[in-house]
N, CA, C and O of each residue as an XYZ file, in Angstrom:
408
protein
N     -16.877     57.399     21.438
C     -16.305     56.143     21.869
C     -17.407     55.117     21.957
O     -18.540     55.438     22.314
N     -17.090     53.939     21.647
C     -17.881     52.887     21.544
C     -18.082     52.147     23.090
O     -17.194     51.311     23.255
N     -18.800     52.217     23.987
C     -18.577     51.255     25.014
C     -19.899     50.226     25.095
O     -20.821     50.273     24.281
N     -19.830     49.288     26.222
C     -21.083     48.435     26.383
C     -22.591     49.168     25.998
O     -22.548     50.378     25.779
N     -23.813     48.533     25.917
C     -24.621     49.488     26.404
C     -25.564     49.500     27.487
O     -26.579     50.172     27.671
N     -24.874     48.408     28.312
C     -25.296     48.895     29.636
C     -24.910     50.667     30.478
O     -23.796     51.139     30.703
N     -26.195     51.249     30.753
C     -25.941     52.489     31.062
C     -25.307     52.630     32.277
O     -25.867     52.316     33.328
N     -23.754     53.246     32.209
C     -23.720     53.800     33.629
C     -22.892     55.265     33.670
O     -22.184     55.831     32.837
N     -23.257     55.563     34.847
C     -22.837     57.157     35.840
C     -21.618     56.908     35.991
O     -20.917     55.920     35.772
N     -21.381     58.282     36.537
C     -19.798     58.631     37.292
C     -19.618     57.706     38.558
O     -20.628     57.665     39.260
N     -18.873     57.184     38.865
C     -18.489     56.635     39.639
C     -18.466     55.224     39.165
O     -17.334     54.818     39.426
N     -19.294     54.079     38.482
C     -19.339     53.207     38.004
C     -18.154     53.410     37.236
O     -17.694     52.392     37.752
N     -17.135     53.822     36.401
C     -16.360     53.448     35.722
C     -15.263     52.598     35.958
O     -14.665     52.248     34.940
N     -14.818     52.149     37.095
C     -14.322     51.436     38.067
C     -14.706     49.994     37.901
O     -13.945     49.027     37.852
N     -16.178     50.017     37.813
C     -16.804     48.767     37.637
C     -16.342     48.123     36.445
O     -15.802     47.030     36.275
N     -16.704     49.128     35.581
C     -16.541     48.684     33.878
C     -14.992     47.707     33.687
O     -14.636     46.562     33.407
N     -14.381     49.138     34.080
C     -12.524     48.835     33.989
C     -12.337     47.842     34.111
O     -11.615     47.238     33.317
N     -13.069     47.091     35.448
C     -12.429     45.903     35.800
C     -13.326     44.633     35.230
O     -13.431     43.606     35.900
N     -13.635     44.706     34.604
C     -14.300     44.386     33.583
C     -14.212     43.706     32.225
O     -14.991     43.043     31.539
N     -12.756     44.200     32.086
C     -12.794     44.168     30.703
C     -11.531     43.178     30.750
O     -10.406     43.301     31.234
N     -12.187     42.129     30.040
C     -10.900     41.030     28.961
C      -9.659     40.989     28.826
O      -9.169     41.021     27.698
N      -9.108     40.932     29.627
C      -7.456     41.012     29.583
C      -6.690     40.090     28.460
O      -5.544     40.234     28.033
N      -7.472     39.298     28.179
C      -7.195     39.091     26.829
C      -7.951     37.868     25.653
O      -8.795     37.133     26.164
N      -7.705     37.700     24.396
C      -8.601     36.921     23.889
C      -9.216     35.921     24.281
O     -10.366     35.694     23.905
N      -8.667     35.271     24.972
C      -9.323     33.898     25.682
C     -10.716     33.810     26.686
O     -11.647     33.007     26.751
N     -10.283     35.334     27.593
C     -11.167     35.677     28.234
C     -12.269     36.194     27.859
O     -13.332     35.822     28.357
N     -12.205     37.116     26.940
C     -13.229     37.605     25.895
C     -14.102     36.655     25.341
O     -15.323     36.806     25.316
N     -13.463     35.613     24.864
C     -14.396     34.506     23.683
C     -14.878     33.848     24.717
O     -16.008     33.418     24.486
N     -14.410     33.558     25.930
C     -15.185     32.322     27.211
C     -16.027     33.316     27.488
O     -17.042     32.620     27.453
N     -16.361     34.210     27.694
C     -17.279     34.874     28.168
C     -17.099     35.563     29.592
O     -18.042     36.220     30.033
N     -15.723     35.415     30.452
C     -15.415     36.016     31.212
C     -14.719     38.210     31.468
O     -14.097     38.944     32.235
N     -15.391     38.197     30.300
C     -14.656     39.866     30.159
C     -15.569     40.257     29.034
O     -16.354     39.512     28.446
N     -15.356     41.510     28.825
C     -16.190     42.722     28.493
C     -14.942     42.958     27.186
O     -13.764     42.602     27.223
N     -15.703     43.704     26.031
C     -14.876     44.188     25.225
C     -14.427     45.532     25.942
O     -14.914     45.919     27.004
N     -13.398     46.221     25.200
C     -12.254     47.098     25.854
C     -13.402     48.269     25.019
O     -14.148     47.949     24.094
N     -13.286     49.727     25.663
C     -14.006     50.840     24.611
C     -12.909     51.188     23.639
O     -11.718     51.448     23.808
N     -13.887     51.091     22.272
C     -12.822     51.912     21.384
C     -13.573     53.205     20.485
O     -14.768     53.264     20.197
N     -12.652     54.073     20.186
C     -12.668     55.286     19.497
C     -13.363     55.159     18.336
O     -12.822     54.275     17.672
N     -14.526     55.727     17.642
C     -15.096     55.548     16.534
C     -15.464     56.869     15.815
O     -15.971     57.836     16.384
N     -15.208     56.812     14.737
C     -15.982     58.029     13.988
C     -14.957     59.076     13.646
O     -13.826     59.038     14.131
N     -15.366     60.044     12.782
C     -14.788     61.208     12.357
C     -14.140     62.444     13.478
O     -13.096     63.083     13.613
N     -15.557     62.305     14.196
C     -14.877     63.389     15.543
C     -13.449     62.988     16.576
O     -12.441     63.652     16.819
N     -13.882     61.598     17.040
C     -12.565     60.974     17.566
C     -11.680     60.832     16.699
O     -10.793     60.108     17.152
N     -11.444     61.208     15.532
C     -10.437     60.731     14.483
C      -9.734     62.014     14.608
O      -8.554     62.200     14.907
N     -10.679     62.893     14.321
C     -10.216     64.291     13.941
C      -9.620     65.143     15.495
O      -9.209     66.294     15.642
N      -9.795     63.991     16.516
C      -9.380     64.641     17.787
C      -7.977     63.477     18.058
O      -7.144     63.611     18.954
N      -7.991     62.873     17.506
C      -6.629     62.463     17.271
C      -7.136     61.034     18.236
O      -6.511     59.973     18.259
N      -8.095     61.249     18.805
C      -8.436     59.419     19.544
C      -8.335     58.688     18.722
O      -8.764     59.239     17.709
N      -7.941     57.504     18.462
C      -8.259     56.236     17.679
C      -7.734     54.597     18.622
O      -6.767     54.428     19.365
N      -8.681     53.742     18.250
C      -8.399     52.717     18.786
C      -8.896     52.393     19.921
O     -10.051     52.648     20.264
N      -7.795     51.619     20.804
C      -8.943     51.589     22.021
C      -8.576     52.335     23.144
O      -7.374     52.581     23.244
N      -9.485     52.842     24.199
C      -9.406     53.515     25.182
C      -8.796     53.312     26.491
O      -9.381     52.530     27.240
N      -7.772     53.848     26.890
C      -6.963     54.005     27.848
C      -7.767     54.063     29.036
O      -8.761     54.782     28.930
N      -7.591     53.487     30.152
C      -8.255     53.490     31.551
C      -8.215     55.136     32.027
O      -8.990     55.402     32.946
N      -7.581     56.005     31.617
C      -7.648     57.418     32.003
C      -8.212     57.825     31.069
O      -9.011     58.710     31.374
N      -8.174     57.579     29.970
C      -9.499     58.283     29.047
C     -10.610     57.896     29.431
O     -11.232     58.842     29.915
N     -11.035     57.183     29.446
C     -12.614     56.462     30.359
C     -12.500     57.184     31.641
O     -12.985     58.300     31.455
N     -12.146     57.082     32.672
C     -11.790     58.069     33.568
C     -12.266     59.369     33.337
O     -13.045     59.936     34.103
N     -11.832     59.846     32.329
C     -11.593     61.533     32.262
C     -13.013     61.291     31.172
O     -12.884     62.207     30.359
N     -13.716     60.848     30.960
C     -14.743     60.749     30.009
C     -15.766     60.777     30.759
O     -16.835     61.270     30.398
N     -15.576     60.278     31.836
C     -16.955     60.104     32.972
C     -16.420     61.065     34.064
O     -16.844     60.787     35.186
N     -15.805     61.852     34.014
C     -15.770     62.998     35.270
C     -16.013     64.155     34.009
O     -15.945     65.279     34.507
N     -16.201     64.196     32.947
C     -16.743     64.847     31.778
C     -15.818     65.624     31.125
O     -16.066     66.621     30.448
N     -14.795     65.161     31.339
C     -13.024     65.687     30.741
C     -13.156     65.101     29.416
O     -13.835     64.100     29.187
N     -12.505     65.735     28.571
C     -12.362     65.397     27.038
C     -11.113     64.596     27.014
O     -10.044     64.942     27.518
N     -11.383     63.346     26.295
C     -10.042     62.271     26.410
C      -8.949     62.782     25.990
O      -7.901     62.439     26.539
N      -8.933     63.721     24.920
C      -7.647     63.751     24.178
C      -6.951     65.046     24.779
O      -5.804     65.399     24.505
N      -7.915     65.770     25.734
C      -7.474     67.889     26.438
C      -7.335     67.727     27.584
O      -6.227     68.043     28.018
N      -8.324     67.197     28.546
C      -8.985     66.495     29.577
C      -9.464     68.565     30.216
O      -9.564     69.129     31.305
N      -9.621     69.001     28.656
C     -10.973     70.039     28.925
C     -12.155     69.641     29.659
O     -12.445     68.445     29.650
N     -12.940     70.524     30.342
C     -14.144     70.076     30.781
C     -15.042     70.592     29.936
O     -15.197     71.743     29.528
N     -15.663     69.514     29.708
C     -16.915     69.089     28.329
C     -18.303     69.310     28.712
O     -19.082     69.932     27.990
N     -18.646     68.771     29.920
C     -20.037     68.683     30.652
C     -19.596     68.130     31.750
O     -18.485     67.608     31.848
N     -20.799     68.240     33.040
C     -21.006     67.879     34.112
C     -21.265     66.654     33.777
O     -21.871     66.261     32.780
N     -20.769     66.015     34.675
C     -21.018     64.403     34.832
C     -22.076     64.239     35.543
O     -22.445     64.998     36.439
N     -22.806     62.901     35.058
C     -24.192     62.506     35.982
C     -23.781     61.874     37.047
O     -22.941     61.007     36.806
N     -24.114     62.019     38.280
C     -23.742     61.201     39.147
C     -25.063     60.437     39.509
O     -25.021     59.217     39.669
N     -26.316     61.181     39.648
C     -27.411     59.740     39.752
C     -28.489     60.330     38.952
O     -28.367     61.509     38.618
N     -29.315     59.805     38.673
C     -30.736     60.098     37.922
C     -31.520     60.243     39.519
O     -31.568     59.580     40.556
N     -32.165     61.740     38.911
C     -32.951     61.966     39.908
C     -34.349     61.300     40.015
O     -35.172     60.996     39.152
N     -34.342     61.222     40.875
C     -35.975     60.291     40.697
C     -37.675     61.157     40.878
O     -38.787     60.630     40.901
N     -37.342     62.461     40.973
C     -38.534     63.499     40.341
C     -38.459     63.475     38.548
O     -39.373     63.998     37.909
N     -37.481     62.929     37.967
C     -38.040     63.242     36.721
C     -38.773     61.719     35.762
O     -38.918     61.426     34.575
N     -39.044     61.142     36.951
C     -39.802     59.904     36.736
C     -40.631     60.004     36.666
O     -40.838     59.553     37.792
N     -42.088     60.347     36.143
C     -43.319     60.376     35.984
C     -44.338     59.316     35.654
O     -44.306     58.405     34.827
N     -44.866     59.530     36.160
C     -46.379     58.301     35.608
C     -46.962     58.898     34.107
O     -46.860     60.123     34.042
N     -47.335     58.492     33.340
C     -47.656     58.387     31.393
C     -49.046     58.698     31.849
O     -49.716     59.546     31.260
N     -49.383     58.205     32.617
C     -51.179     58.303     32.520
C     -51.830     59.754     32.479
O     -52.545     60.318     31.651
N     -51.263     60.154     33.783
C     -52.154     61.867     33.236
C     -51.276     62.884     32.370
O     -51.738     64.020     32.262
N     -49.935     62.575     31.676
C     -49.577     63.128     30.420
C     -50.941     62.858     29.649
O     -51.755     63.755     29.426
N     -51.138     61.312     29.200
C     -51.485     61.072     27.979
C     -53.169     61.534     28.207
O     -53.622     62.268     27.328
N     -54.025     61.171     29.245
C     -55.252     61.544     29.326
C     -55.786     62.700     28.687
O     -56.824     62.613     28.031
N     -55.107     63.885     28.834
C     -56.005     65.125     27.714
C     -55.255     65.004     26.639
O     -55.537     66.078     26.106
N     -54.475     64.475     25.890
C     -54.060     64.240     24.810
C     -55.214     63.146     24.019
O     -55.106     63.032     22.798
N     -56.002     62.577     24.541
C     -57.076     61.369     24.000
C     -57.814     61.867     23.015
O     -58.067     62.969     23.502
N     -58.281     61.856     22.104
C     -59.434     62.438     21.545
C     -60.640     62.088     22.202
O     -60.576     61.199     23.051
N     -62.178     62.853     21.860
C     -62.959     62.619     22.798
C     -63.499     62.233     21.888
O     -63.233     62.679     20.772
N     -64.504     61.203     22.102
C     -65.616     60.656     20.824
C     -66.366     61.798     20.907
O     -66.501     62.643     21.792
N     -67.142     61.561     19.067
C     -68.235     62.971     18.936
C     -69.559     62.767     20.095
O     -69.664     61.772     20.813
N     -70.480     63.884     20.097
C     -71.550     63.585     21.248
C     -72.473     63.000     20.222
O     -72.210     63.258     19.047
N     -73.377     62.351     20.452
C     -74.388     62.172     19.161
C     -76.008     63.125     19.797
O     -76.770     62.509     20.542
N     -76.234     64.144     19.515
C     -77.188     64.879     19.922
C     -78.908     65.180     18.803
O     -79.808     65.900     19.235
C-alpha cells in the first residue's frame, strides 16, 4: 500500500485517518492528505486494489493482513531508544591507519 512518507507506529493511525481529504477541493487547497492506495502485483494478487478502507489501515497497523486480517507481524508501537547509537566508536577501528615511516 502506498501511504504518506511520514513514518508512523501503531497507534498513530488515527492521526493519519483524520487526515485525509474528504474530497478534491480539500486535497488541491492543501487542507488533507491523499487517501492510501493499493499498489503492485502482491496487493493485486491479494485481491486489494484501489484505495484503502479505514479498517484496512487499521488492521495494517495492528499487523493484520488487509484482505484475511491474518496476523502478519507484530506491530511497532515505539522505537526503542537503546538501538540509537553514536557512529563514532562504530567507525573509529574501521579507519585505516597511516603507514609508520621507520
Amino acid at each position: 500500500m502506498a501511504l504518506p512518507v511520514k513514518a508512523l507506529k501503531a497507534g498513530q493511525e488515527a492521526y493519519w485517518l483524520d487526515q485525509i481529504a474528504r474530497n478534491r477541493e480539500e486535497y488541491f487547497s492543501g487542507r488533507g492528505e491523499s487517501p492510501g492506495r493499493f499498489v503492485g502485483s502482491a496487493a493485486h494478487a491479494s485481491g486489494l486494489d484501489g484505495v484503502a478502507s479505514a479498517e484496512q489501515v487499521r488492521a495494517m497497523f495492528q499487523g493484520l493482513d488487509p484482505a484475511t486480517s491474518e496476523l502478519r507481524c507484530a506491530p511497532l508501537w515505539r522505537a526503542d531508544p537503546r538501538s540509537k547509537l553514536a557512529a563514532g566508536p562504530l567507525l573509529g577501528p574501521s579507519r585505516p591507519t597511516p603507514p609508520s615511516r621507520a
